[in-house]
C-alpha positions as CSV (number, residue, x, y, z in Angstrom):
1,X,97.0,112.4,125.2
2,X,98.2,114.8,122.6
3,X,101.0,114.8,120.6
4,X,103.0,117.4,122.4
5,X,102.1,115.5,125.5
6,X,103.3,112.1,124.1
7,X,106.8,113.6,123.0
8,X,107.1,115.0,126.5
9,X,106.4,111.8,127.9
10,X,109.5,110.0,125.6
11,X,111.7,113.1,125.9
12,X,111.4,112.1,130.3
13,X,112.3,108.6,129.4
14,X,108.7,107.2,129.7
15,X,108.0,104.7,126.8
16,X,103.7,104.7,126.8
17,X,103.9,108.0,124.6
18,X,105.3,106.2,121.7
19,X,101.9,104.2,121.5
20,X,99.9,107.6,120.4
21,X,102.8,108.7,118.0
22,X,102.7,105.1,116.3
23,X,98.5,105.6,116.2
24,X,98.9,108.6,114.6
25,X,101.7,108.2,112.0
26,X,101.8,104.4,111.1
27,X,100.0,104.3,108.4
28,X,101.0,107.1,106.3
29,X,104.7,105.7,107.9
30,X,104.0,102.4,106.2
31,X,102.6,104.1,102.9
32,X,105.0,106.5,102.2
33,X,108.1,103.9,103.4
34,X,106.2,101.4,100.8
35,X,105.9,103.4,97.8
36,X,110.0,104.0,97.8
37,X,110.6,100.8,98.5
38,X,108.3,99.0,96.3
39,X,107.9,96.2,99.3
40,X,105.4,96.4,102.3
41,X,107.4,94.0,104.7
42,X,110.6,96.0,103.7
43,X,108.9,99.2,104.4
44,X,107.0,97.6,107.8
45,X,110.7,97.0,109.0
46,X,112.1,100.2,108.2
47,X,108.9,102.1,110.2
48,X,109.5,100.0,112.8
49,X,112.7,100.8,113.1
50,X,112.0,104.4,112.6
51,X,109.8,104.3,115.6
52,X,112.1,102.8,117.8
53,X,115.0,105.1,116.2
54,X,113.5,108.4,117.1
55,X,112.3,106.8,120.4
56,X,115.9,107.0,121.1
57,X,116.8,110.6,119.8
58,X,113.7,112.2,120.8
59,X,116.1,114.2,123.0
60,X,117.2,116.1,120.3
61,X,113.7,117.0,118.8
62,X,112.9,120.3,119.8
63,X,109.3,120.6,121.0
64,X,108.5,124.1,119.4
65,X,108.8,122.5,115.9
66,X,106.8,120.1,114.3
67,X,106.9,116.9,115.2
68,X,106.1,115.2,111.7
69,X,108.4,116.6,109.1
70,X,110.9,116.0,111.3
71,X,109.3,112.0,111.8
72,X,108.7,111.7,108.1
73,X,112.1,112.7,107.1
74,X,113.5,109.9,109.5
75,X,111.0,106.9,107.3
76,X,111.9,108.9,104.0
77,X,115.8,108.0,104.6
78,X,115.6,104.9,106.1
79,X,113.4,103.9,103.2
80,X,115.9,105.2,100.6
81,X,119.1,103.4,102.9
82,X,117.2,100.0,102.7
83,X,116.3,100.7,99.0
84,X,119.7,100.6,98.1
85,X,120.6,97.9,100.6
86,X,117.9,95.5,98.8
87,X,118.9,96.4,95.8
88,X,117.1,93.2,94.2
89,X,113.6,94.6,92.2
90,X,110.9,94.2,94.3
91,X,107.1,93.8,93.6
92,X,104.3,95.5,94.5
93,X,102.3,92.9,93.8
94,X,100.2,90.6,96.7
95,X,102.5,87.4,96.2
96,X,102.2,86.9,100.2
97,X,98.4,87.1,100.1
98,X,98.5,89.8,102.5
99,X,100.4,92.3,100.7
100,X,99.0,95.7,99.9
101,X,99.5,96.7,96.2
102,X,100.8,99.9,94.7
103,X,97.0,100.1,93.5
104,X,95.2,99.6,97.2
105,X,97.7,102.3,98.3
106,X,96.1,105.2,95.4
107,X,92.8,103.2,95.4
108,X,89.9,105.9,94.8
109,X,86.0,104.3,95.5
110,X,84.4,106.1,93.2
111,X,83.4,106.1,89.6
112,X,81.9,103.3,87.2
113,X,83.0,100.0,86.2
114,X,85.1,101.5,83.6
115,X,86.4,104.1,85.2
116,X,87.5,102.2,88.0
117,X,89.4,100.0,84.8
118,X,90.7,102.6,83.2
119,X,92.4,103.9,86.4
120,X,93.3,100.7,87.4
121,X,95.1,100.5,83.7
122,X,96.7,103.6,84.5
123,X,97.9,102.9,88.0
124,X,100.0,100.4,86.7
125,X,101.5,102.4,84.5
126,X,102.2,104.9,87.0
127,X,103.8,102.1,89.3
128,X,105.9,100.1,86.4
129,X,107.4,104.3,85.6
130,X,108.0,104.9,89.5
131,X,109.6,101.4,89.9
132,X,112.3,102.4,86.9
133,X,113.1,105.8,89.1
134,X,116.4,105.3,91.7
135,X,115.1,105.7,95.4
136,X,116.5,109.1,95.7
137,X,114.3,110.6,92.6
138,X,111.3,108.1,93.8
139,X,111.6,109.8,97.2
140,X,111.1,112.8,95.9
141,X,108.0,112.2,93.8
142,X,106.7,111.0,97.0
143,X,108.0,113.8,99.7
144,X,106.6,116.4,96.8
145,X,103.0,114.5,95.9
146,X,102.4,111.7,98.2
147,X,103.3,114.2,101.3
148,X,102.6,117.4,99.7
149,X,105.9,119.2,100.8
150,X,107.0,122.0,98.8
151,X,111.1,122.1,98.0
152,X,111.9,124.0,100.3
153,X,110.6,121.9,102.7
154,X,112.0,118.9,101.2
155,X,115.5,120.6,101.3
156,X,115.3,121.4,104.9
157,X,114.0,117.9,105.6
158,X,116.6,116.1,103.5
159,X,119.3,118.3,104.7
160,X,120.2,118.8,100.9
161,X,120.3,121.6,99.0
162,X,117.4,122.9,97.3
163,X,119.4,122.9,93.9
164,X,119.9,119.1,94.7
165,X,116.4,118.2,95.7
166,X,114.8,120.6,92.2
167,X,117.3,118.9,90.1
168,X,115.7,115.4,91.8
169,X,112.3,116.2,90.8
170,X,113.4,117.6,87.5
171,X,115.0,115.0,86.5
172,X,112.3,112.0,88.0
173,X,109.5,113.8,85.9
174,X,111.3,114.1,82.9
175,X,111.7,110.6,83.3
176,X,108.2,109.5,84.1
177,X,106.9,111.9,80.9
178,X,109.1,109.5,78.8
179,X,108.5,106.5,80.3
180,X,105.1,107.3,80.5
181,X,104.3,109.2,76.6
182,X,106.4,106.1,75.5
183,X,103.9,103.7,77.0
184,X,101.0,105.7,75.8
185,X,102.5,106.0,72.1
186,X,103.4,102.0,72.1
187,X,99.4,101.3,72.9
188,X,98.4,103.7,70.3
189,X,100.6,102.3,67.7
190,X,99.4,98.2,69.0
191,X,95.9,100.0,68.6
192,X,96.1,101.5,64.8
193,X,98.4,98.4,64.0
């Protein structure tokens, strides 16, 4: 069953098409849900809920457009909403056992031994600056690198203005250069003591 034919399906009231849609987006649901909420469970909830969300109000999809901006935009908001409702820090980290990491979630199989340490190294300083960004600006690191949408996109998908969603990203890198130089300039200076 394709897509098209799936949303056809829920738009007549008949539940079996949600099962493709769920095979096809889960996983970059859960990913994208998890890296602006810094918690896998949190974000496995609020996919789930996205699911059954747009299983409700796939009436008011229109079939001509495509189907997953208009999904993803759903998980990026309900992501940021439950963000701010857990507003607790949350770890990446596996504490459960069964948790996937910020690192699994970038993890690249190639290079050496040190390679694969030095971007481990680095991956964690990438997560420790994302986890200082507020949901909104970490949602738009994502939308812009993790889902590749441009801002225009983003705007339309956000229904904010583009001003808004540029001045997000402007202000979430200039925030990750600092946090992230400043890093980089502490080690150097623990290096050269």
């Amino acid at each position: 069953m394709t897509e098209r034919d799936a949303i056809t399906r829920m738009q007549r009231g008949d539940i079996s098409g949600l099962s493709v849609i769920v095979a096809q987006y889960q996983l970059k649901a859960v990913r994208t849900a998890t890296l602006i909420t810094r918690d896998k469970a949190l974000a496995e909830d609020v996919v789930q809920s996205t699911f059954i969300r747009i299983y409700k109000k796939i009436h008011q999809f229109d079939i001509q457009r495509p189907f997953e901006p208009w999904f993803m935009r759903s998980v990026v908001n309900a992501a940021i909403s439950a963000t701010r409702k857990h507003s607790k820090v949350l770890s990446l980290h596996d504490n459960a056992g069964d948790d996937v990491t910020f690192e699994e979630l970038l993890q690249d199989e190639d290079g050496t031994p040190a390679d694969k340490l030095e971007t481990a190294a680095q991956r964690e300083r990438v997560r420790q600056a994302l986890d200082a960004l507020s949901p909104e600006q970490r949602a738009a690191v994502v939308m812009r690198y993790y889902l590749d949408m441009s801002e225009a996109e983003m705007a339309d998908e956000m229904d904010t203005p583009k001003g808004t969603v540029k001045w997000r990203l402007h202000q979430a890198r200039k925030r990750l250069r600092g946090l992230l130089s400043g890093r980089a300039r502490n080690r150097t200076e623990v290096i050269n003591g």
